[in-house]
DSSP file (Angstrom, degrees, kcal/mol; ACC not computed):
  #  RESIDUE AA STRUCTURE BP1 BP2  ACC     N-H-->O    O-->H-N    N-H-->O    O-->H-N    TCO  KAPPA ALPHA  PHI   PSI    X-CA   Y-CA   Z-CA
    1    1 A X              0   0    0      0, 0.0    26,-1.4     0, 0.0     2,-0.3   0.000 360.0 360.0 360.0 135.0   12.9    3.0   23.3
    2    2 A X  E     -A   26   0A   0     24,-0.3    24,-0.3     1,-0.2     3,-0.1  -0.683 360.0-179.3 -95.9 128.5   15.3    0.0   23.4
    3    3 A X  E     -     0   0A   0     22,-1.6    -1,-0.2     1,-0.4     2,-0.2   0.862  64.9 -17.9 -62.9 -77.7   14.4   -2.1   26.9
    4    4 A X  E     -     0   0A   0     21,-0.4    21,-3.9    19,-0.1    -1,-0.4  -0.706  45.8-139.4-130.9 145.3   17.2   -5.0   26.3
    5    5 A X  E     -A   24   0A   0     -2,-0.2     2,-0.4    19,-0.2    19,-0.2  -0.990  26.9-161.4-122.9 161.5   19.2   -6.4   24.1
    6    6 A X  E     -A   23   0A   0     17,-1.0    17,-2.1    -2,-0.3     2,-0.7  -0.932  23.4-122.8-125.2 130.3   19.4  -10.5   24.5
    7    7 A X  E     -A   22   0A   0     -2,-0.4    15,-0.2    15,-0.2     2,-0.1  -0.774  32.0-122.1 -70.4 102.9   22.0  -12.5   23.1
    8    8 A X        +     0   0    0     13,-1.9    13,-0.2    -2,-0.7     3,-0.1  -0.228  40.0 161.7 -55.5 107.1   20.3  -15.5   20.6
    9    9 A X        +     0   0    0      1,-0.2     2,-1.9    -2,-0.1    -1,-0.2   0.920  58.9  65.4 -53.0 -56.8   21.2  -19.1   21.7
   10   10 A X        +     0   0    0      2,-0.0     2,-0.3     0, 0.0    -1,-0.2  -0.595  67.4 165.2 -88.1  83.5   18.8  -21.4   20.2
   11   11 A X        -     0   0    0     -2,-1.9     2,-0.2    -3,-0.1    10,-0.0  -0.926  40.0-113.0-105.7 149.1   19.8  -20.7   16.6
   12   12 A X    >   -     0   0    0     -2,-0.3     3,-2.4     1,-0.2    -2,-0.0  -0.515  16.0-134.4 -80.2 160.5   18.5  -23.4   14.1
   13   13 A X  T 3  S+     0   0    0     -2,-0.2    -1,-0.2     1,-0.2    -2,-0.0   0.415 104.3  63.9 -70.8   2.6   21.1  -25.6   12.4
   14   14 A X  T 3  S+     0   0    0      3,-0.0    -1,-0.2     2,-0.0     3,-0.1   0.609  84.0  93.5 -96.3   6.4   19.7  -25.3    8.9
   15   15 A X  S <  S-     0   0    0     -3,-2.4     3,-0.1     1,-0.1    -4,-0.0  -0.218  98.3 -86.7 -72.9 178.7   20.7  -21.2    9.3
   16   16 A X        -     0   0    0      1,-0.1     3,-0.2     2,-0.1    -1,-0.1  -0.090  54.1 -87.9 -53.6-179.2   24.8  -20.8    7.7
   17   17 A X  S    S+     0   0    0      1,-0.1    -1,-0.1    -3,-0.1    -3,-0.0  -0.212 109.4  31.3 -68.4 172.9   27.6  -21.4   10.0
   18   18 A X  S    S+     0   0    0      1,-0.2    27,-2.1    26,-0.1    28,-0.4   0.477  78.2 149.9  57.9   5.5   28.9  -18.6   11.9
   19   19 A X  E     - B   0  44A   0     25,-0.2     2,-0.3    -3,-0.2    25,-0.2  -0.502  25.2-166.0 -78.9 135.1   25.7  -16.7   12.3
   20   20 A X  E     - B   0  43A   0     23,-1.4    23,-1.2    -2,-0.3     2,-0.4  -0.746   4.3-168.8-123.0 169.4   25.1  -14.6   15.5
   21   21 A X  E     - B   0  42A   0     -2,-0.3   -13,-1.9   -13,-0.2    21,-0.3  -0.850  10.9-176.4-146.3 109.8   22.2  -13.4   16.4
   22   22 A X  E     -AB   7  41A   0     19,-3.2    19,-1.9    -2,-0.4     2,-0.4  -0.722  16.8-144.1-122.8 169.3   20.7  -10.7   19.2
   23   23 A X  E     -AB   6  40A   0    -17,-2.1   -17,-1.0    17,-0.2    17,-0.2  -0.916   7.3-156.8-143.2 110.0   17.4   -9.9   20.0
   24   24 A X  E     -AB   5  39A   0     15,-2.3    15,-0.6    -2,-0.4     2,-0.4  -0.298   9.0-149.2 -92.2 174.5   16.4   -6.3   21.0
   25   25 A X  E     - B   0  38A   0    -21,-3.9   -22,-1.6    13,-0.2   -21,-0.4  -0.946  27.7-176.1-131.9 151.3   13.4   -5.9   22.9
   26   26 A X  E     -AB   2  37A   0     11,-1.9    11,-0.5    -2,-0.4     2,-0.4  -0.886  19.9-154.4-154.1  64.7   11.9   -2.7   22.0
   27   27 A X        -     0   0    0    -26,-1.4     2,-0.4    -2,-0.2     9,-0.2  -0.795   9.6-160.1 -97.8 137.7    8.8   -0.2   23.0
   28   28 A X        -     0   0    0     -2,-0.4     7,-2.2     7,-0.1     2,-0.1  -0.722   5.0-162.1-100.4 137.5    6.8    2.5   20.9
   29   29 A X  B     +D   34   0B   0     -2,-0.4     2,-0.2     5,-0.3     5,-0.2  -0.369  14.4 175.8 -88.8 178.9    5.0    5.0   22.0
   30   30 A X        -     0   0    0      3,-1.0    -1,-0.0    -2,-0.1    29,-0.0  -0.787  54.1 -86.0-165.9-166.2    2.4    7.1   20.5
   31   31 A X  S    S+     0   0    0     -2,-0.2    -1,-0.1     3,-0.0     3,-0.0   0.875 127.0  31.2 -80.4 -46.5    0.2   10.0   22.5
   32   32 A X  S    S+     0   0    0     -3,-0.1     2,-0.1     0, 0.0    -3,-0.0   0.866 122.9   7.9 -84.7 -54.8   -2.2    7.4   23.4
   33   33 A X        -     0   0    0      0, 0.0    -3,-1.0     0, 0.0     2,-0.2  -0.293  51.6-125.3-107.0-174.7   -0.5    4.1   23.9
   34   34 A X  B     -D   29   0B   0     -5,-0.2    -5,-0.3    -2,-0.1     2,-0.2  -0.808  16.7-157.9-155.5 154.1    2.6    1.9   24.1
   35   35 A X        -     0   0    0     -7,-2.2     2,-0.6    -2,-0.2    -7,-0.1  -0.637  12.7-142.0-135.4 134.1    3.5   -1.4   22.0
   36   36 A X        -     0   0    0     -9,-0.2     2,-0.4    -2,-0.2    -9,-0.2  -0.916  28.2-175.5 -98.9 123.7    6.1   -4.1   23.2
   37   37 A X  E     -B   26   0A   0     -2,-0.6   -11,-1.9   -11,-0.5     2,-0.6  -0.978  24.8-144.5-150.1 147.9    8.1   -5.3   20.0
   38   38 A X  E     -B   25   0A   0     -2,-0.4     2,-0.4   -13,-0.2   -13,-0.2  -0.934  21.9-159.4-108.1 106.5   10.6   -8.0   19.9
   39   39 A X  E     -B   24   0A   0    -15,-0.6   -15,-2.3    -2,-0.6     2,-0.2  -0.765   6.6-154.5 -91.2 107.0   13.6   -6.8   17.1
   40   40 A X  E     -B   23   0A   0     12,-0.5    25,-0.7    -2,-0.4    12,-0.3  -0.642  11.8-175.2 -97.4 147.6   15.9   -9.6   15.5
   41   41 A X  E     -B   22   0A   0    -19,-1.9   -19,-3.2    -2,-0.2     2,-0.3  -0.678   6.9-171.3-164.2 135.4   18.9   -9.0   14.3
   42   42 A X  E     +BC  21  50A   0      8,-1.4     8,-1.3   -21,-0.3     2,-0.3  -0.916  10.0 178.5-117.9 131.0   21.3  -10.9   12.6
   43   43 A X  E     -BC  20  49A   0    -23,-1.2   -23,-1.4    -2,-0.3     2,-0.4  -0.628  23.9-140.8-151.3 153.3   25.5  -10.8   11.3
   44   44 A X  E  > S-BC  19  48A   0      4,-0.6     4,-0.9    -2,-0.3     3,-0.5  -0.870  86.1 -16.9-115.0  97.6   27.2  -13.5    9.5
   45   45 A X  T  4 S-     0   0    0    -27,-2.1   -26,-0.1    -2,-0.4   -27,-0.1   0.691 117.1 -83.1  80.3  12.4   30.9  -14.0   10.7
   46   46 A X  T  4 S+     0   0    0    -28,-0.4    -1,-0.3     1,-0.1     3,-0.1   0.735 127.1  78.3  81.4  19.2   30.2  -10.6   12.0
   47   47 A X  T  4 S+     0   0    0     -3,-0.5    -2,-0.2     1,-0.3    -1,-0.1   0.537  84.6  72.9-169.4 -74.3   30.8   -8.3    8.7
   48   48 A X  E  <  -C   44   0A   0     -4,-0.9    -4,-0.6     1,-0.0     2,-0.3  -0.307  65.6-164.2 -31.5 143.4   27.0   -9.2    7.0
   49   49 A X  E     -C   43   0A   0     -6,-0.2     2,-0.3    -3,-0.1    -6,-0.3  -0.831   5.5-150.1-127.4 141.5   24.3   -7.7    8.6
   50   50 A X  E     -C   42   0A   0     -8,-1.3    -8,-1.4    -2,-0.3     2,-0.5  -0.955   8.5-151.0-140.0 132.7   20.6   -9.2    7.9
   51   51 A X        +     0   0    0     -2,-0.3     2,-0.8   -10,-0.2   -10,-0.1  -0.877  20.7 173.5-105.8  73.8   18.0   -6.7    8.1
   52   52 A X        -     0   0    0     -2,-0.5   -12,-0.5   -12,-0.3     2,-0.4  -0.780  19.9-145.5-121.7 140.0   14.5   -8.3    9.3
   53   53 A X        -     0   0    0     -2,-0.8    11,-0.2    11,-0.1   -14,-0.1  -0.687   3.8-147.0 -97.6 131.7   11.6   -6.0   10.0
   54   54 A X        -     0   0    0      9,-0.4     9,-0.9    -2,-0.4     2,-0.7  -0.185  11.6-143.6 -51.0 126.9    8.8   -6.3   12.6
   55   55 A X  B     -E   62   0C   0      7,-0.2     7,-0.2     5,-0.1     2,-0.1  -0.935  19.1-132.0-120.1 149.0    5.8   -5.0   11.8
   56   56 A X        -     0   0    0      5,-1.6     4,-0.2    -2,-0.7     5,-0.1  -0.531   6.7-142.3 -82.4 135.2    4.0   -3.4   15.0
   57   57 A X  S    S+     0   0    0      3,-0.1    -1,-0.1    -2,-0.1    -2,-0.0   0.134  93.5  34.0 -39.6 -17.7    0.5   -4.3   15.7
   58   58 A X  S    S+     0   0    0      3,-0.1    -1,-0.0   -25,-0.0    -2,-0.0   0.794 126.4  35.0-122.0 -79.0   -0.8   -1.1   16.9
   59   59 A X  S    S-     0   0    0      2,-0.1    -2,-0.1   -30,-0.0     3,-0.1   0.546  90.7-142.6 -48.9 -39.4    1.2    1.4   14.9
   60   60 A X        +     0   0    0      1,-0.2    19,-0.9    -4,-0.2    22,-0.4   0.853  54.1 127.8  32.7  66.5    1.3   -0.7   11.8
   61   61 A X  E     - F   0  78C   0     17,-0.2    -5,-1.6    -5,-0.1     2,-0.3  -0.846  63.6-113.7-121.7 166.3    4.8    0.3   10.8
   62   62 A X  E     -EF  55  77C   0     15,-2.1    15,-1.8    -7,-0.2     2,-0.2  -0.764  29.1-164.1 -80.2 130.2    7.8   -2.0    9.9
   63   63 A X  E     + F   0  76C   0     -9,-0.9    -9,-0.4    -2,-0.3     2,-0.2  -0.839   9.5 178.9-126.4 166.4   10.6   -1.7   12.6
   64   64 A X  E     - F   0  75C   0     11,-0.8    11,-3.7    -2,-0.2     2,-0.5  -0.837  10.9-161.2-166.7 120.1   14.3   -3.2   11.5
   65   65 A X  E     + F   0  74C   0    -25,-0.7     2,-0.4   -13,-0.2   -13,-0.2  -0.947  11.9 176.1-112.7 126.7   17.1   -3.0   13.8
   66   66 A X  E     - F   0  73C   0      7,-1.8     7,-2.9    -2,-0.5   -15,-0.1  -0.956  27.4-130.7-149.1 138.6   20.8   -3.5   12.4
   67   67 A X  E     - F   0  72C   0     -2,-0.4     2,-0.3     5,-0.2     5,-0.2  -0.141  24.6-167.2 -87.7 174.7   24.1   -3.0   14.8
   68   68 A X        -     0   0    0      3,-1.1     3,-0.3     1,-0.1   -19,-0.0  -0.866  40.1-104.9-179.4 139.2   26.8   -0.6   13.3
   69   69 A X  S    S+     0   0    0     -2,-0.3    -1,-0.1     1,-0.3     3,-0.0   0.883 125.9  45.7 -76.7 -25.1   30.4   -0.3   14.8
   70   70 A X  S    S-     0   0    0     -3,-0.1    -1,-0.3     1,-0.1     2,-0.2   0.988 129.5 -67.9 -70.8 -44.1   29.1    3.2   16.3
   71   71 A X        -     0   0    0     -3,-0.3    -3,-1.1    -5,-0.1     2,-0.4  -0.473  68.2 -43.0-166.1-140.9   25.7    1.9   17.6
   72   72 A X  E     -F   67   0C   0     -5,-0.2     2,-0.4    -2,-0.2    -5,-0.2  -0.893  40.9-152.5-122.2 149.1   22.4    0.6   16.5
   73   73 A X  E     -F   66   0C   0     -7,-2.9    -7,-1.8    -2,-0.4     2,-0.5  -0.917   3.6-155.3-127.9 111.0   20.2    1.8   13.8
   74   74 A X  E     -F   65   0C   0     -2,-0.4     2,-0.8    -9,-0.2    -9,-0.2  -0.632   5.2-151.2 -92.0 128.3   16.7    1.5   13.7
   75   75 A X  E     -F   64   0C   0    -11,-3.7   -11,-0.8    -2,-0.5     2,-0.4  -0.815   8.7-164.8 -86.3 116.9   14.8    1.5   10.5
   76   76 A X  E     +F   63   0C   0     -2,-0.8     2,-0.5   -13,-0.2   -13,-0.2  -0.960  12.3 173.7 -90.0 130.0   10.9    2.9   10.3
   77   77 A X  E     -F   62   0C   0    -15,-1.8   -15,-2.1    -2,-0.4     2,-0.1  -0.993  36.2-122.6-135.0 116.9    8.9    2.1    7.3
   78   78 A X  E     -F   61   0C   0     -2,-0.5     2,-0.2   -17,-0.2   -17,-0.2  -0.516  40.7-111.9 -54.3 147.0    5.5    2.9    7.1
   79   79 A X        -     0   0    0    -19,-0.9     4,-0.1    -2,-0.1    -1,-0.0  -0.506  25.0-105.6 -78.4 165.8    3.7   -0.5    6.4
   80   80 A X  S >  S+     0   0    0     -2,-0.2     3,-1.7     1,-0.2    -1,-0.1   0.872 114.8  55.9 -57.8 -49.1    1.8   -1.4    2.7
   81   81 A X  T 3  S+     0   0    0      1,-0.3     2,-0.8   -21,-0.0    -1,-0.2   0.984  92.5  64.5 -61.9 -56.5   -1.8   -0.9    4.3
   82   82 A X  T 3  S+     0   0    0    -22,-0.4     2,-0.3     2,-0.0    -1,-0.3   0.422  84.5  95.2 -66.9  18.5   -1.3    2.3    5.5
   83   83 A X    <   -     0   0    0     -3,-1.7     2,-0.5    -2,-0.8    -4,-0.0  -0.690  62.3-154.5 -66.4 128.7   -1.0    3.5    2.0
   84   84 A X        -     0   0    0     -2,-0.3     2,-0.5     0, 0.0    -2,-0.0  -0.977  20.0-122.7-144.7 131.0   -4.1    4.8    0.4
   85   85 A X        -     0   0    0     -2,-0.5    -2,-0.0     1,-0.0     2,-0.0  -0.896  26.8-136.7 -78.6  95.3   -4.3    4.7   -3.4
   86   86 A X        -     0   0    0     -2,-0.5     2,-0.4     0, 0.0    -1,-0.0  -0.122  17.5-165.3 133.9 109.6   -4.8    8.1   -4.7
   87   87 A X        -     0   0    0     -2,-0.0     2,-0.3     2,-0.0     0, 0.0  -0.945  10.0-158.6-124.1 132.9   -7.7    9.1   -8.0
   88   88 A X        -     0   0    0     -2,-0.4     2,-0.2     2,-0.0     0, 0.0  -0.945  12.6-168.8-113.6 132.0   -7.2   11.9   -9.2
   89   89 A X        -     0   0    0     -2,-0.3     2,-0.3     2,-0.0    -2,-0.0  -0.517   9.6-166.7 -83.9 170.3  -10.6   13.6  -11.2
   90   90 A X        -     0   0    0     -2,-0.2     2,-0.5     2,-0.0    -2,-0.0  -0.955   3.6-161.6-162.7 148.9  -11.2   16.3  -13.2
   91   91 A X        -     0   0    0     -2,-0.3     2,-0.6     2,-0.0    -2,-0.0  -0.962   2.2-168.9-140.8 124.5  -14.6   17.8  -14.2
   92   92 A X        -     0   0    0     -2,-0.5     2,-0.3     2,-0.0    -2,-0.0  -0.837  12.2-146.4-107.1 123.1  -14.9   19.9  -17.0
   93   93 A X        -     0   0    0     -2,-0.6     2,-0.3     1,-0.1    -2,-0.0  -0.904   9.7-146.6 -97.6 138.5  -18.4   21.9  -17.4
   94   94 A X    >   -     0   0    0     -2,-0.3     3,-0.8     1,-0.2     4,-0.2  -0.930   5.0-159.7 -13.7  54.3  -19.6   22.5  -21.2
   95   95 A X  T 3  S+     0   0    0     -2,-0.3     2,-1.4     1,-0.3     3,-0.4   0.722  95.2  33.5 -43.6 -59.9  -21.5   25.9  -21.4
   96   96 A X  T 3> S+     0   0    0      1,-0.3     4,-1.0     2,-0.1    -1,-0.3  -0.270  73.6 118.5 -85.1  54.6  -23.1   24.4  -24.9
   97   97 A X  H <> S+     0   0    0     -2,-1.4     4,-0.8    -3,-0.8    -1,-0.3   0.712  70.4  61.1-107.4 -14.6  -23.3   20.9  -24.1
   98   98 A X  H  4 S+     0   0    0     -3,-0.4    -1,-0.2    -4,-0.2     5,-0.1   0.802  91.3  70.1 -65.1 -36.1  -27.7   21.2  -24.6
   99   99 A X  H >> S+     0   0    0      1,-0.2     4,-4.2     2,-0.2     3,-0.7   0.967 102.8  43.1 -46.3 -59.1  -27.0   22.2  -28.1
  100  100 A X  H 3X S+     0   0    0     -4,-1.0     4,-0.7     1,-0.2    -2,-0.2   0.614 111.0  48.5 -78.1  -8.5  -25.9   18.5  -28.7
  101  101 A X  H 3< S+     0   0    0     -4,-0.8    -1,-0.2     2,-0.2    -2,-0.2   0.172 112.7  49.1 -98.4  19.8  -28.3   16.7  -27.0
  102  102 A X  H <> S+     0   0    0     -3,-0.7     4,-2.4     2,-0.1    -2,-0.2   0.654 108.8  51.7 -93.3 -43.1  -30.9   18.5  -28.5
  103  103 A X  H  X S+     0   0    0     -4,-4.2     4,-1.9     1,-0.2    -2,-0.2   0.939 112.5  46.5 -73.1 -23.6  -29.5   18.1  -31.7
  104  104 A X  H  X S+     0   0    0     -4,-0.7     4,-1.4     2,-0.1    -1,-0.2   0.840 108.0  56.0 -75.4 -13.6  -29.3   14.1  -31.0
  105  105 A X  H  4 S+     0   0    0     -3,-0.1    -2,-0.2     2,-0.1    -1,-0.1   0.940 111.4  43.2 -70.4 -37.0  -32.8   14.0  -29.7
  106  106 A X  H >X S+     0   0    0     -4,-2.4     3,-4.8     3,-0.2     4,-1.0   0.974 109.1  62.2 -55.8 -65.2  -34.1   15.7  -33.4
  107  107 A X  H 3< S+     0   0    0     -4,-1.9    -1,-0.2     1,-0.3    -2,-0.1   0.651 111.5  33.7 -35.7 -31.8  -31.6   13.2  -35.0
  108  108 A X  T 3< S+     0   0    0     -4,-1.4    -1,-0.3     3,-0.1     3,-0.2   0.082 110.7  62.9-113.1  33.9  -33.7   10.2  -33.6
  109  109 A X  T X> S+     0   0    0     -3,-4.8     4,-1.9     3,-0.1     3,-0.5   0.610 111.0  38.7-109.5 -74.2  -37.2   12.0  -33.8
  110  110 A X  T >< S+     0   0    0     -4,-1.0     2,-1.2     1,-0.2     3,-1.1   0.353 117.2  54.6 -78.1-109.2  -36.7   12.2  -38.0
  111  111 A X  T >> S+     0   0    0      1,-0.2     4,-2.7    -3,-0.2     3,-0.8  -0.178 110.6  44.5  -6.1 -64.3  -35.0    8.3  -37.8
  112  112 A X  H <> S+     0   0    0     -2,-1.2     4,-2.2    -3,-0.5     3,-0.3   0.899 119.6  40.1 -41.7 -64.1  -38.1    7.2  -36.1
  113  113 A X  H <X S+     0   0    0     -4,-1.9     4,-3.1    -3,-1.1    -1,-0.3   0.836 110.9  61.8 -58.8 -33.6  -40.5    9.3  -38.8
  114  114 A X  H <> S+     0   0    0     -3,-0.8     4,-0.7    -5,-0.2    -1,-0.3   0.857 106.6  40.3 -77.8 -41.1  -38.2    8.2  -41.4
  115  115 A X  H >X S+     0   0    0     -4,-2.7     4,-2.9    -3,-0.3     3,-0.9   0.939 113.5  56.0 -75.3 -32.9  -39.0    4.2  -40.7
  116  116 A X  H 3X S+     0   0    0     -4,-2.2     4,-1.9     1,-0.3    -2,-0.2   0.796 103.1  53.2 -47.6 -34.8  -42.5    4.9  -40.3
  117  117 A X  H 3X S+     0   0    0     -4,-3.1     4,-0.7     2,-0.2    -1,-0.3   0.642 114.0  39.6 -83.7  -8.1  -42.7    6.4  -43.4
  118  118 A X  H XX S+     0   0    0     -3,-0.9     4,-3.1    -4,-0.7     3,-0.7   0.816 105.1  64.3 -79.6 -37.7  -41.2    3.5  -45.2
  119  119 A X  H 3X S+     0   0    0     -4,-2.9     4,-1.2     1,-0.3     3,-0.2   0.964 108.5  45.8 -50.0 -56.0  -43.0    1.0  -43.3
  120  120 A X  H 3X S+     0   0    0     -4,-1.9     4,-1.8     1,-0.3    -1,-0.3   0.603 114.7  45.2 -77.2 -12.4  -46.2    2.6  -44.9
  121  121 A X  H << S+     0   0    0     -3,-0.7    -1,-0.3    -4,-0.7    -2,-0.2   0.882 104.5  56.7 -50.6 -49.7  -44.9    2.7  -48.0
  122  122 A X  H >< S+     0   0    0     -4,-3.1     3,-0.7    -3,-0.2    -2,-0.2   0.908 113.9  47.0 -45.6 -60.5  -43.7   -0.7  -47.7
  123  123 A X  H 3< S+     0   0    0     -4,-1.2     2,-3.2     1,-0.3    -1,-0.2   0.948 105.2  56.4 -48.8 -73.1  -47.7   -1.5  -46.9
  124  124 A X  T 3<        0   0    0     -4,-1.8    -1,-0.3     1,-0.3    -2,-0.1   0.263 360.0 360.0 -64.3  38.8  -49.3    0.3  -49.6
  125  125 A X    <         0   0    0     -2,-3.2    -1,-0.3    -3,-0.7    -2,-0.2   0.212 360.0 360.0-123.7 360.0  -47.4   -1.5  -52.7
């Protein structure tokens, strides 16, 4: 719900010329709560619109309010945290998958027998 809107005085001088400036004051709701949020908005020479968005404490969305010769338009944007990065798995089961670690367990049973028996060759020469 838009409270107020406030006209900006106190603009600094290093902004362009001819920049106007308002300031909505703003509250969200939810089921549970409500949030006070302070809304900029900004025009150069009245034809530019600059867009900057708020982000809500509570809620943790991005709010952006920008003036339009019919009305005001408020922008919602979820914010970047509330994003959750997304792994996708996949699990595949192997009926015969015992066959081949039985056959690598023989494979390093004769290695093993296979150095022993050289090693004792090796001895008896």
């Amino acid at each position: 719900r838009i409270d107020s809107i406030v006209e900006l005085t106190d603009i600094p001088e290093n902004l362009p010329k001819g920049l106007k400036g308002k300031r909505a004051f703003c509250t969200v709701y939810d089921a549970h709560d409500a949030e006070k949020v302070a809304i900029p908005m900004l025009t150069i020479n009245d034809s530019i619109p600059f867009t900057y968005p708020v982000e809500t404490k509570e809620h943790r969305m991005l709010l952006a309010l920008q003036e339009k010769p019919d009305g005001l338009e408020l922008t919602v944007q979820k914010h970047s945290s509330m994003e959750k990065d997304m792994l996708i798995l996949t699990a595949q089961v192997f009926p015969q998958i015992n066959v081949l670690w039985i056959g690598c367990l023989i494979m390093v049973i004769g290695t093993t027998m296979a150095i022993r028996h050289r090693i004792k060759l090796a001895r008896n020469k």
